[in-house]
C-alpha positions in Angstrom: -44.6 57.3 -66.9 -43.8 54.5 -69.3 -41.6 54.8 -71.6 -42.6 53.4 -75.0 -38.7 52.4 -76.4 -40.3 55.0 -79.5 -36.6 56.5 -79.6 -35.3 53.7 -80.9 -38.0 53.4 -83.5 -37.3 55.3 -87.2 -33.3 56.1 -88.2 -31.1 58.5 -87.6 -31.6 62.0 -88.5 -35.7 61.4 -88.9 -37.7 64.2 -87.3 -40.1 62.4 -84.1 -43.8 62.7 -84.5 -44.0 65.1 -81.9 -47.7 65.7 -80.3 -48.5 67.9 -76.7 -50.9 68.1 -75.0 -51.3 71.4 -72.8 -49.2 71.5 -69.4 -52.1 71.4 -67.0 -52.5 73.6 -64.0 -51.9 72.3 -60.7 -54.6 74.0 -58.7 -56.2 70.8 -58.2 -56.6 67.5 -58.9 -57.7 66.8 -63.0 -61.0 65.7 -63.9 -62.5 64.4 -67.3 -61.6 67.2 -69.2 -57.9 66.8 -68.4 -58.0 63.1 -69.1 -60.0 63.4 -72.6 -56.8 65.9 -74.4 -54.5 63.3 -72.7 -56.3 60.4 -73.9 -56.7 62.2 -77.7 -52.8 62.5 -77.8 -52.0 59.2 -76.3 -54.2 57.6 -79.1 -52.9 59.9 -81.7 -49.1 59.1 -81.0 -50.2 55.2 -80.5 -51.5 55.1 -84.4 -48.2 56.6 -85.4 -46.0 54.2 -83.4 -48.1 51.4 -84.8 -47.1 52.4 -88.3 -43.8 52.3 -87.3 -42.5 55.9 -87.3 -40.4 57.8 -84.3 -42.5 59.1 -82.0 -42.4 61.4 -79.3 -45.0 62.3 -77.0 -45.1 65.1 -74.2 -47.6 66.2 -71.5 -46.8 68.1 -67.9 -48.2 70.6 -65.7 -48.3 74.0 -64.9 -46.3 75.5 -61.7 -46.3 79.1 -61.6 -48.7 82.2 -61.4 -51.2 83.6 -59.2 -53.6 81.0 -59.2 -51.4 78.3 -58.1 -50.3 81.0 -55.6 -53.5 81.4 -53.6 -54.8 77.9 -53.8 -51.4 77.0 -52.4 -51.8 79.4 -49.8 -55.4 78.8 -48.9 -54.3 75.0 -48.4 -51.3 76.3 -45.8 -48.5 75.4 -48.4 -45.8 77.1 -50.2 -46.7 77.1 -54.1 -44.0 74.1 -54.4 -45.2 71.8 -51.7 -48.3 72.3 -53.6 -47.6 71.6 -57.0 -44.9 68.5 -55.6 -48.3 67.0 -53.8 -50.6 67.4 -56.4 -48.3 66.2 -59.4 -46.9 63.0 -57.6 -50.4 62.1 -55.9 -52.7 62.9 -58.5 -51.3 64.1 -62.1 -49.0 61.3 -62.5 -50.6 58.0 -61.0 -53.7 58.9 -63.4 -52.1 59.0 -66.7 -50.5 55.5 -64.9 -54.0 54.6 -64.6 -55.3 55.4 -68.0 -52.2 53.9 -69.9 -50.7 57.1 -71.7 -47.3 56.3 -73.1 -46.2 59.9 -73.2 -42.3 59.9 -73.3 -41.8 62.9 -71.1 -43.3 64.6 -68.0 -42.6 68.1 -68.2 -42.8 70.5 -65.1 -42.2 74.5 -65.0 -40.7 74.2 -61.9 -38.0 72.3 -63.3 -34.7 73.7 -64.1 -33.9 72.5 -67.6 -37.1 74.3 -68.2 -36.5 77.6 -65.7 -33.0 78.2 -67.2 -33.9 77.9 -70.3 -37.3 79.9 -70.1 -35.3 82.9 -68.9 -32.6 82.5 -71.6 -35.2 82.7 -74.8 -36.4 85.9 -73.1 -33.1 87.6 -72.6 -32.7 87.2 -76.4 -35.9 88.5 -77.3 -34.9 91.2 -74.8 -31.5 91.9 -76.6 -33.5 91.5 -80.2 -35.6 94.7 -79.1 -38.9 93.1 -79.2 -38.9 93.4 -75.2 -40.0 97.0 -74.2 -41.1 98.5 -70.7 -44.4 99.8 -70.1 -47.5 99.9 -67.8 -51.3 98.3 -67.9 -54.4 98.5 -66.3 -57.4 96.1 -67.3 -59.4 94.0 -66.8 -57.6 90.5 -65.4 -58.9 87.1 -64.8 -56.8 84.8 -62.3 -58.1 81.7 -63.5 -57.6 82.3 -67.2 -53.9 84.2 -66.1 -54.6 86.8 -68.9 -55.9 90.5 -69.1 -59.0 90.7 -70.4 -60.5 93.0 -73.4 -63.7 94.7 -72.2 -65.7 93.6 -75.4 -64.8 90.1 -74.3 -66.8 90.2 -70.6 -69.8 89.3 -69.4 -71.8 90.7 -66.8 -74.2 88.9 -63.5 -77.6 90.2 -62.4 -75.8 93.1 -60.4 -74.0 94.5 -63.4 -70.5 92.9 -62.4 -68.2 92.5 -65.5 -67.4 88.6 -65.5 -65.0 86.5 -67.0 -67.0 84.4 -69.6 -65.1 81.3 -69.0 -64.9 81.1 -65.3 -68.3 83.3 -64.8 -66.2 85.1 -61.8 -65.5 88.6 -61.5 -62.2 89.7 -62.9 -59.7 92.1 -61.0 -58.6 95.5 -62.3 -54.9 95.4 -62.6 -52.4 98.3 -62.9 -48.8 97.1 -62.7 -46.1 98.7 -64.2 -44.9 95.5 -67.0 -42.6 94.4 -69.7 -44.3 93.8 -73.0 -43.5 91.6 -76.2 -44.3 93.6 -79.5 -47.2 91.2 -80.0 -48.6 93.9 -82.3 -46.0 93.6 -85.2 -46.5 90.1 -85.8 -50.5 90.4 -87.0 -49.8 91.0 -91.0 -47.0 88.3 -90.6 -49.8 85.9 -88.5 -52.4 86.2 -91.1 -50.1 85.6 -94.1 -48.8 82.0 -92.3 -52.6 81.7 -91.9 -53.1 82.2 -95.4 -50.2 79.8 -96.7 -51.0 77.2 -94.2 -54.7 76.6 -94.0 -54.8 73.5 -91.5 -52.8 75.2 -89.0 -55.1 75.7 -86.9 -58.4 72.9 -86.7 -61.1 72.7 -86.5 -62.0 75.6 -89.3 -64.2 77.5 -87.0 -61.6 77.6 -84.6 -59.4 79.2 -87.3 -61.8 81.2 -88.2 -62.4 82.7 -85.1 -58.5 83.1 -85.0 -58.0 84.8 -88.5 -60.7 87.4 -87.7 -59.3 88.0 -83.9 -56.2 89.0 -85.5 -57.7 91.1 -88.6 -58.7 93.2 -85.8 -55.7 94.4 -84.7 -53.4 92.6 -81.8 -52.3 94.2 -78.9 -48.4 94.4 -77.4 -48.5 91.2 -74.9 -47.5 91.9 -70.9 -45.0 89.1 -70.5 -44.1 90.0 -66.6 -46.4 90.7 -63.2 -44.3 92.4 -61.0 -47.2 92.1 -57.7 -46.2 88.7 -57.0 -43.5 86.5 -57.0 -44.3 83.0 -57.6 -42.4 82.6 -61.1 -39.6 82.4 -63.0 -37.8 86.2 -62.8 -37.2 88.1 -65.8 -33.3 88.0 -66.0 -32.6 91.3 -66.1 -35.4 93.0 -63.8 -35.9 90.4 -60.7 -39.0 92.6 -59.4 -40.7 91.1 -62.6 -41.9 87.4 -62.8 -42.5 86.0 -66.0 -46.0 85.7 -67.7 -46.8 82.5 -66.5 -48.8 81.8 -70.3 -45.4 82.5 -71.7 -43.5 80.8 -69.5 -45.9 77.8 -69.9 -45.7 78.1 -73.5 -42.1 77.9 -73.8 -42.0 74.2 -72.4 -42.9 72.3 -75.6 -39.4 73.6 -76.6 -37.8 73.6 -73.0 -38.8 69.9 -73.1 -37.2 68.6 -76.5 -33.7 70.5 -75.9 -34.2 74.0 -76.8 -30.6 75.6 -75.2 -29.3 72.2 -73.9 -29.4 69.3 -76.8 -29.3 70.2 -79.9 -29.7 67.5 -81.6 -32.6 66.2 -79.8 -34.1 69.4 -79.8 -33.4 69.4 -84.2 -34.7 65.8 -84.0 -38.2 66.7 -82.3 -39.0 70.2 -83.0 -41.3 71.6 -83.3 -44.5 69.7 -82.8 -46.7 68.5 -85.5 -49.6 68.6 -83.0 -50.1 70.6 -80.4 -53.6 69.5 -78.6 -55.3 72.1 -76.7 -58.7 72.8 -75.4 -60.5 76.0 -77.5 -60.8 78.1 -74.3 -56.6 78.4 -75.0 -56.4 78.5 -78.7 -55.5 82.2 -78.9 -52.4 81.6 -77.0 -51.6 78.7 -78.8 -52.5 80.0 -82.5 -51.6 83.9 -81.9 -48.9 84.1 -79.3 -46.6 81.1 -80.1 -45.9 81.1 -83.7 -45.3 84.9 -83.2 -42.7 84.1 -80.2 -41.2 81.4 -82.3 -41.1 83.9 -85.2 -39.2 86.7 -83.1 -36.8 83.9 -82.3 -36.5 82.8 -85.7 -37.8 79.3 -85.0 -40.1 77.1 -86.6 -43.3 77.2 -86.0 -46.1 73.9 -85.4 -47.2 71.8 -87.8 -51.0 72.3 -86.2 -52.7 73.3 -83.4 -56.1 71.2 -83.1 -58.8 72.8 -80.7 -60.7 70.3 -79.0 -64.7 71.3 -77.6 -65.7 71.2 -74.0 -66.9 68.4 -72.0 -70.4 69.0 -70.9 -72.3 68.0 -67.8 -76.1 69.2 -67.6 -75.1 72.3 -70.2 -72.4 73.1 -68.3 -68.2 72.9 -69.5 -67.0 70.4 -67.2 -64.6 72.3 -64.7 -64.2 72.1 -60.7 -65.2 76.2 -60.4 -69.2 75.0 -61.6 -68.8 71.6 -59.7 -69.0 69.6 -62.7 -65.6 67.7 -62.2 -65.8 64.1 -62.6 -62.9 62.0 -61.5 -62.2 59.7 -64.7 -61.2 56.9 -61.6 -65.6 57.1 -61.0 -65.9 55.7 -64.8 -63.0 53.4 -65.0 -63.8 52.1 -61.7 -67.2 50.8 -63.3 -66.4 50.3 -67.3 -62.5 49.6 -67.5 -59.9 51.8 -68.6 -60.3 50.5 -71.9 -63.9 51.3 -72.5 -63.1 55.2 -71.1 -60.5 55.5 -73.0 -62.9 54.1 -76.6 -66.0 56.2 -75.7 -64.9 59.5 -75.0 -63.6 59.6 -78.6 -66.0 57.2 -79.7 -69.2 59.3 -78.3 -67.8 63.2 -79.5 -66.3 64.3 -82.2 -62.7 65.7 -81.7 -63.4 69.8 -81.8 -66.8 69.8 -81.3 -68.6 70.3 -77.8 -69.8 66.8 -76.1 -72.0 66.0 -73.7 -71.3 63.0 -70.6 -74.2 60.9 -69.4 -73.6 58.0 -67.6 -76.7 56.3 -69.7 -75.1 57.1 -72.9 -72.1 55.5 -71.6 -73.7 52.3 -70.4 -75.7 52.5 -73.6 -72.9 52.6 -75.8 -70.7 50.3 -73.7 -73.6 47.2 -73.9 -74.5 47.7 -77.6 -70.9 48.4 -79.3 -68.1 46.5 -76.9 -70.0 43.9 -75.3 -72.6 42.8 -78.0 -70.9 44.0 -81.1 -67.3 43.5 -80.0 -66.6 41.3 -76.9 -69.8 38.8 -78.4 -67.9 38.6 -81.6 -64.4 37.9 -79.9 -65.9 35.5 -77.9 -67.9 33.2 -80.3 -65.3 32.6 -82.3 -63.1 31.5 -80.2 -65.5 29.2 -78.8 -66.6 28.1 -81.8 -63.0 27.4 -82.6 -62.5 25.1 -79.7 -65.9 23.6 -80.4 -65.7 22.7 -83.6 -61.5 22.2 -83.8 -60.1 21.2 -80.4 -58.7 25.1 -80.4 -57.1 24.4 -83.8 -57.3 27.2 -86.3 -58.4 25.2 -89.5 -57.4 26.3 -92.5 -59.7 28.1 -95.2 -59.9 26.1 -98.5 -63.7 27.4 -99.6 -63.6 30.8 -100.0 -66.1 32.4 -102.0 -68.0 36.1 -102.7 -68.9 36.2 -98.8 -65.2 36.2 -97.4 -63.9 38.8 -100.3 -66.4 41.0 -99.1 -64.9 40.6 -95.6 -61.6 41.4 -96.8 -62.6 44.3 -99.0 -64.7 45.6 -95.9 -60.9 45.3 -94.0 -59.0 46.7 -96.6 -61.5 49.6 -96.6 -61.6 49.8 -92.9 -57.5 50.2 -92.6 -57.8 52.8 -95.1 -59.9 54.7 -93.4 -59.0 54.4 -89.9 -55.8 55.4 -90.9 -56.9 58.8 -92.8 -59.3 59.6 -90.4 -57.4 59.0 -86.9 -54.0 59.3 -88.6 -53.8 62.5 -90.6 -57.2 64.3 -90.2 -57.7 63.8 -86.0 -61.0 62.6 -86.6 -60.9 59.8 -83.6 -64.4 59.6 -83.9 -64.6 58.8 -87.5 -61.5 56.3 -87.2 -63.2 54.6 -84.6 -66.0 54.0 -86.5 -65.0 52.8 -89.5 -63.0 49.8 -87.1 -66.8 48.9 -86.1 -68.7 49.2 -88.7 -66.3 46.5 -89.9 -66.7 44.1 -86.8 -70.5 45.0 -87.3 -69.7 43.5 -91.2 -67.9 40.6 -89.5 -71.2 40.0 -87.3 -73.7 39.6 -90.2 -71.1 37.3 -92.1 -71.2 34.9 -89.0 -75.1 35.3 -88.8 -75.8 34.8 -92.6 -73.2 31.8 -92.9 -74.8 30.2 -90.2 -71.5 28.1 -89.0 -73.4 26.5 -86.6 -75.5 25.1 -89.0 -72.7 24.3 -91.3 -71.1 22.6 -88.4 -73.7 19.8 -88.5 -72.8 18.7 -91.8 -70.0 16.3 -91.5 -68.7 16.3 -95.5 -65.4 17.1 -96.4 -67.0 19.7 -98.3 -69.1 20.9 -94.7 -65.8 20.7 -93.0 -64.1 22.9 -95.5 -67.0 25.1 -95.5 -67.1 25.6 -91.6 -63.5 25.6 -91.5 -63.5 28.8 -93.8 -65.9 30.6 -92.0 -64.6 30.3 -88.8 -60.8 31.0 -90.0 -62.2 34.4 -91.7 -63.9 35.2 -88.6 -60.5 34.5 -86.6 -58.5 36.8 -89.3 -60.5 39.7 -88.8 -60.3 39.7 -85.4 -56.7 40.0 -86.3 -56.7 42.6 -88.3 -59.0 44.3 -85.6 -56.7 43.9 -82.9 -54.1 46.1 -84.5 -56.5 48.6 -85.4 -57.8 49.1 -82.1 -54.4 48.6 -80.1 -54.2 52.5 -80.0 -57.0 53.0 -78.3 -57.8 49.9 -76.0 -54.0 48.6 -75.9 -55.1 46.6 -72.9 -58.1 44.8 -74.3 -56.6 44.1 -77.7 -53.8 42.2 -76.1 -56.2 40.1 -74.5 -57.7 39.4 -77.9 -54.4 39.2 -79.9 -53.4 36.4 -77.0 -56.6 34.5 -77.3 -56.1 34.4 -81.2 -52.3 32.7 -80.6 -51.2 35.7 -82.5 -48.1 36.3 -80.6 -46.1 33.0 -80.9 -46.7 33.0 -84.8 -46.8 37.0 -85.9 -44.8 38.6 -82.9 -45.7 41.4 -80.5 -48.8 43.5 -80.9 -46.8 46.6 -80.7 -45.0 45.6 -83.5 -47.7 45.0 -86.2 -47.6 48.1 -88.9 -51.3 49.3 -89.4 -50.7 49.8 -93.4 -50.2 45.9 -93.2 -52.9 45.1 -91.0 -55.1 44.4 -94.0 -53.2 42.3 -95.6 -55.4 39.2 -95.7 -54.1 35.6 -94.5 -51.6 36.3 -91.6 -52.9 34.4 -89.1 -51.3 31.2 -90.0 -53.7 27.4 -89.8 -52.8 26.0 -86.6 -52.5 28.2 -83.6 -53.8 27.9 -81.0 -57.2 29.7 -80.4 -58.4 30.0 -76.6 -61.8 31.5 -75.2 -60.3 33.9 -72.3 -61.6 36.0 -70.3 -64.7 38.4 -71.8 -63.2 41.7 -73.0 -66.0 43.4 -72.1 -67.7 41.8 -68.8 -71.9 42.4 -68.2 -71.5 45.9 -66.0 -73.1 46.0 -62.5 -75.5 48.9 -61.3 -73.1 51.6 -60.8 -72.4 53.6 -57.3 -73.0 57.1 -58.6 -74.7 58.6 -61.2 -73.7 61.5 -63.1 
């Protein structure tokens, strides 16, 4: 994983921006659903960089519990072989793949996490809030949790299913250690109450709030029928919970028991990004650990929808998995990484065709986009040997443009920034290139071009130079999201050698109007956004 140097960025003693994603289960390789949280954060903690603050971004996987176990043991490997294969073959070199700058790479089965897992349950242990008991329910192995009967569904034969996995769940009765769950309901709903964006979108929170106002049950934290976990210190025929095991690494990660002051510098997250079908853990169970341990609890937990594929949540149990590497192979990384956030809005379900896709790619990056990139800078070496003139004739049309930009930055940077509306961020960013489009077609440069007046020149000059400034400004905006492709553009617009690194441009100055000083050197690369070719497969 690359390291983005964000460390160094903000001063001493200033808390990171810290975002997760969830720590993904191993079990097999990830699919679009995986890549689409990943992508979210990786965008989210991009727009922060760009405005300059620290910054600190962490994703992982998932070792332990049952399911790891059998898949593992269906493939003829031990658990670790399995998660080792999976992580370095297929985990890792795609987030390579799709450019996430995460700063860390957490997995369970590493010791700074094991250790430390085990000591923040010996002190909840010593606190009392650890008892023993016994269970029997209803328990799904893909979800790893016991199930309330209300909360099944049943097939055409009457079998109670889980309603997530549509498989039938297993009646458990182990003998367990439990966390007093229950106890921390009335304290739950009254950090509910005081903090009303905790938990996003608001149906997800509302679905939260009225889950709890029913009453919460003491939480099994051990499984004591199989081994493939971390062991509760005190009792080694127990294995940890795997959820709160899992759980635990967003503060395993940052320091919790080793580094102080990184962990003090970092914690705890201001976003934690999860998909809804794990909200309840995320909402219920982890403020209320943190609050036994008296630790603070996340700034928000944002609940993104399912992927959908013919009706159906994309997931390799209903065959629906897509590798993202079948859609990058055909539209670029960049484009993948633009449309999923692009196409569905951030906690709402979404559905994948590969004609929306195409539809979307050809109307809004190649026509709207890449076109606009790409006539100006011919334009620009048409007209001006490559020359970026210098704008003497402004008038009403290019303070429109740079009201539509200042308007745009502001917007962008509310929606994507502070309300995790990608979507609406995105948006906004186009329907200011689309602005940028009619000003070219309604000034006509073309036709101003064949007027060879000072007054034409000037005229022509202006256009084009406005033209070239947005692009600037656009750049920036859209770095976050196609970091790739907006380099290309910022190097066409000989932004570098004059304004400095991409990276390095703060989005609250992006709209500042006139940066892109007369004179560079403007060169028509290679399109951002090439025709596509008939694709392979269809989905």
């Amino acid at each position: 994983m690359a390291a983005t140097g964000s460390e160094k960025q903000g001063g001493e003693g200033v808390k990171s921006f810290y975002v997760t994603t969830p720590i993904y289960y191993v079990n097999d390789a990830p699919h679009l659903g995986h890549a689409y949280t990943t992508v979210a954060g990786d965008v989210l903690t991009r727009w922060h960089r760009q405005r300059g603050e620290k910054v600190w971004y962490l994703t992982g996987t998932d070792e332990h519990g049952q399911k790891i176990m059998r898949t593992a043991d269906a493939n003829g490997v031990t658990p670790q072989e399995w998660c080792d294969k999976l992580v370095e073959e297929a985990w890792k070199p795609l987030w390579e793949h799709l450019e996430i700058a995460n700063d860390d790479f957490i997995r369970t089965t590493e010791k700074r996490h094991t250790d430390r897992v085990q000591e923040f349950v010996q002190d909840l242990y010593d606190k009392g809030e650890i008892y023993k008991g016994g269970y029997e329910g209803p328990y799904c192995v893909g979800c790893e949790e016991y199930k309330l009967p209300g909360d099944l569904i049943e097939d055409e034969q009457g079998a109670k299913l889980c309603p997530i996995h549509k498989k039938p769940v297993e009646i458990l009765k182990e003998e367990n250690y439990f966390f007093k769950l229950s106890a921390y309901g009335p304290k739950l709903l009254e950090f509910y109450e005081a903090n009303p964006d905790f938990i996003q979108p608001e149906s997800a929170r509302n679905e939260v709030v009225n889950f709890v106002k029913q009453g919460l049950q003491d939480l099994s934290i051990s499984r004591s029928t199989f081994d493939w976990g971390i062991p509760i210190p005190w009792d080694d025929k127990h294995v940890i919970y795997v959820w709160v095991d899992a759980l635990l690494n967003y503060a395993t990660a940052v320091g919790y028991g080793a580094d102080q002051a990184k962990f003090d510098a970092t914690f705890p997250a201001d976003v934690h990004l999860v998909g809804k079908d794990i909200l309840r853990f995320h909402a219920v169970i982890w403020p209320a650990m943190l609050m036994a341990q008296g630790l603070p609890v996340p700034g928000k937990v944002a609940a993104n929808g399912w992927l959908m594929v013919g009706g159906e949540k994309m997931s390799k149990s209903n065959l629906t998995g897509i590798k993202p590497q079948d859609l990058t192979s055909h539209f670029g990384v960049d484009a993948y990484r633009w449309y999923f956030l692009r196409a569905i809005a951030f906690g709402s379900d979404g559905s994948f065709s590969w004609e929306d896709f195409t539809a979307r790619y050809t109307s809004e990056l190649a026509n709207d986009y890449g076109n606009l990139a790409s006539r100006v800078a011919a334009m620009v070496g048409k007209y001006f040997d490559g020359a970026l003139p210098e704008a003497t004739a402004a008038g009403d049309a290019e303070q429109a443009v740079q009201r539509g930009l200042a308007e745009a930055v502001a917007e962008a940077d509310r929606k994507i920034g502070e309300e995790l509306d990608f979507q609406g961020g995105i948006l906004a960013v186009f329907d200011f290139v689309k602005q940028v489009n009619g000003y070219i077609t309604e000034q006509e440069p073309w036709k101003v071009a064949k007027d060879d007046s000072s007054e034409g020149r000037a005229r022509l000059a202006t256009i084009l130079y406005t033209a070239a400034e947005s692009l600037r400004a656009v750049a920036v905006l859209l770095n976050p999201v196609m970091p790739e492709t907006s380099q290309k553009l910022w190097e066409s617009l000989g932004a570098e050698p004059a304004l400095g690194a991409l990276a390095d441009q703060r989005l609250a100055d992006s709209g500042r109007w006139g940066q892109l000083p007369a004179g560079v050197t403007v060169t028509k690369g290679a399109v951002l956004f090439p025709r596509l070719e008939e694709p392979k497969k269809d989905a």
